[in-house]
C-alpha positions in Angstrom: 26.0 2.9 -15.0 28.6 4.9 -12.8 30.3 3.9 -9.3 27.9 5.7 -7.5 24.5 4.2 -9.4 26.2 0.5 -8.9 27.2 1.8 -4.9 23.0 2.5 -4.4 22.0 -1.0 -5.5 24.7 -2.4 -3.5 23.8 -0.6 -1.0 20.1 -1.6 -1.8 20.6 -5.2 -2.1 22.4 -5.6 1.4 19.7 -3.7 3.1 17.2 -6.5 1.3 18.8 -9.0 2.8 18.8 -7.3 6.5 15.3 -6.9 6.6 14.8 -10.1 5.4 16.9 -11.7 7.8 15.5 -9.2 10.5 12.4 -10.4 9.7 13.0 -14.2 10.1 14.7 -13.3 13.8 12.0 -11.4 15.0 9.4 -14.0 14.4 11.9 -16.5 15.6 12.5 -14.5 19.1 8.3 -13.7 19.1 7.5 -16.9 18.7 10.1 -18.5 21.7 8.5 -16.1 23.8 5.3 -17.4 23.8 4.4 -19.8 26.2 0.7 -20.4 24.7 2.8 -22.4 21.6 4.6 -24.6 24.0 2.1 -27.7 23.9 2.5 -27.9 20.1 6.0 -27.3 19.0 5.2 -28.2 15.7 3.0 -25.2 15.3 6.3 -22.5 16.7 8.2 -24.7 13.8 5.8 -24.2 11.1 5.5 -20.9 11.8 8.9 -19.9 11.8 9.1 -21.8 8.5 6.2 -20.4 6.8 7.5 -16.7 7.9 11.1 -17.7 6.6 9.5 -19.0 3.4 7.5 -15.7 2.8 10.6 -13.4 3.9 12.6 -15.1 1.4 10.2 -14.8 -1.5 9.1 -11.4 -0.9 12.7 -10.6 -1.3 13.2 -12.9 -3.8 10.3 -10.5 -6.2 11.7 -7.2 -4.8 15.4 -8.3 -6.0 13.9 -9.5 -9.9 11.3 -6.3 -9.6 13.1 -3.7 -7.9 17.4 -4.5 -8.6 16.8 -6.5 -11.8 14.0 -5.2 -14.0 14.7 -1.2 -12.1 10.6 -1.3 -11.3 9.6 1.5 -9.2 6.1 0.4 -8.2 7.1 -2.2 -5.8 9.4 0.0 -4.4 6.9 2.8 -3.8 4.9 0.3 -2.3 8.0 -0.6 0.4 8.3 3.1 1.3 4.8 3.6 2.0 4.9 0.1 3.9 7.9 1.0 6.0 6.6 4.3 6.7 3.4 3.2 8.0 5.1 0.2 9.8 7.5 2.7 11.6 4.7 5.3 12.6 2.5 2.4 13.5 5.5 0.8 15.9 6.2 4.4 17.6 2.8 5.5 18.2 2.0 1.9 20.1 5.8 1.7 22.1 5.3 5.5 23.1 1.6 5.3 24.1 2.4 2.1 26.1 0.3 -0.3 24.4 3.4 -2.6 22.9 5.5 -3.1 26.0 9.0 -3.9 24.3 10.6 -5.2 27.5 7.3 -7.8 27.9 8.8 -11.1 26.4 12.0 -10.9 27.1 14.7 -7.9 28.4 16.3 -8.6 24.8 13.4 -7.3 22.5 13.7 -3.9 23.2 17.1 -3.5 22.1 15.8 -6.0 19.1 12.8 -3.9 18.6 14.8 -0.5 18.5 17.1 -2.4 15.8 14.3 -3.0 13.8 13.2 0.5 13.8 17.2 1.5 12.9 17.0 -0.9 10.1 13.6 0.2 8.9 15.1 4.1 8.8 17.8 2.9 6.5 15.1 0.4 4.5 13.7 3.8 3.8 17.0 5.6 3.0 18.2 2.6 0.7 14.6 2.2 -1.1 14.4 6.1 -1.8 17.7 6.1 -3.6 16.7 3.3 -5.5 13.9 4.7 -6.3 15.3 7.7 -8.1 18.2 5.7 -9.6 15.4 3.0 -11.1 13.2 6.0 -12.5 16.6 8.1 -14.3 17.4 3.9 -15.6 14.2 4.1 -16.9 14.2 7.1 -18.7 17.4 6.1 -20.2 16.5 2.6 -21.3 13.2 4.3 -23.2 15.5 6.4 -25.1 17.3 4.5 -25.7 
């Protein structure tokens, strides 16, 4: 594998751990901001646990999948995902019904780092993608 394949899944593997940890903030900051929780701490608590706990082990599959095992279905899956989450979270800030400013004045700017992060999600996952299929070719003929 050259500099450049092992630069891609570096590159790869850091953004894996950004959205995850994106992920785990913006339920965190969601779930703070809303005042209906506020009788039940227990249930904000298990919440942000439960969403940690998933974060971590969908990226826990995507690193043995995707970086270890150089799948491309799980990856494809992410693109299409991300895509449709980015298109989905434009259309509903742009037609005004997701007010980003609603919670708190700090989710916007979170918000628009999510998209940011989602753009290079895609970026990072389409390079993989083609890296994973030529390592597969090569491992069959191998």
């Amino acid at each position: 594998m050259s500099d450049k394949d092992q630069k891609i899944r570096k590159h790869w593997l850091i953004m894996l751990g950004l959205s995850a940890l994106i992920t785990i903030v913006n339920t965190f900051v969601q779930l703070q901001s809303d005042s209906s929780l506020d009788a039940i701490p227990q249930v904000r608590y298990g919440f942000i646990a439960f969403s940690s706990l998933v974060a971590l082990g969908v990226g826990f599959i995507a690193y043995h999948c995707v970086y270890r095992k150089f799948g491309t279905k799980l990856l494809i899956f992410c693109l299409i995902a991300t895509i449709a989450s980015l298109v989905a979270n434009s259309i509903l800030y742009l037609s005004g019904k997701l007010d980003p400013f609603a919670l708190d004045p700090y989710h916007g700017a979170f918000a628009l780092m999510g998209q940011g992060v989602g753009i290079l999600w895609i970026v990072a996952c389409w390079r993989m993608l083609k890296l994973n299929k030529r390592l597969q070719v090569l491992k069959s003929s191998a």
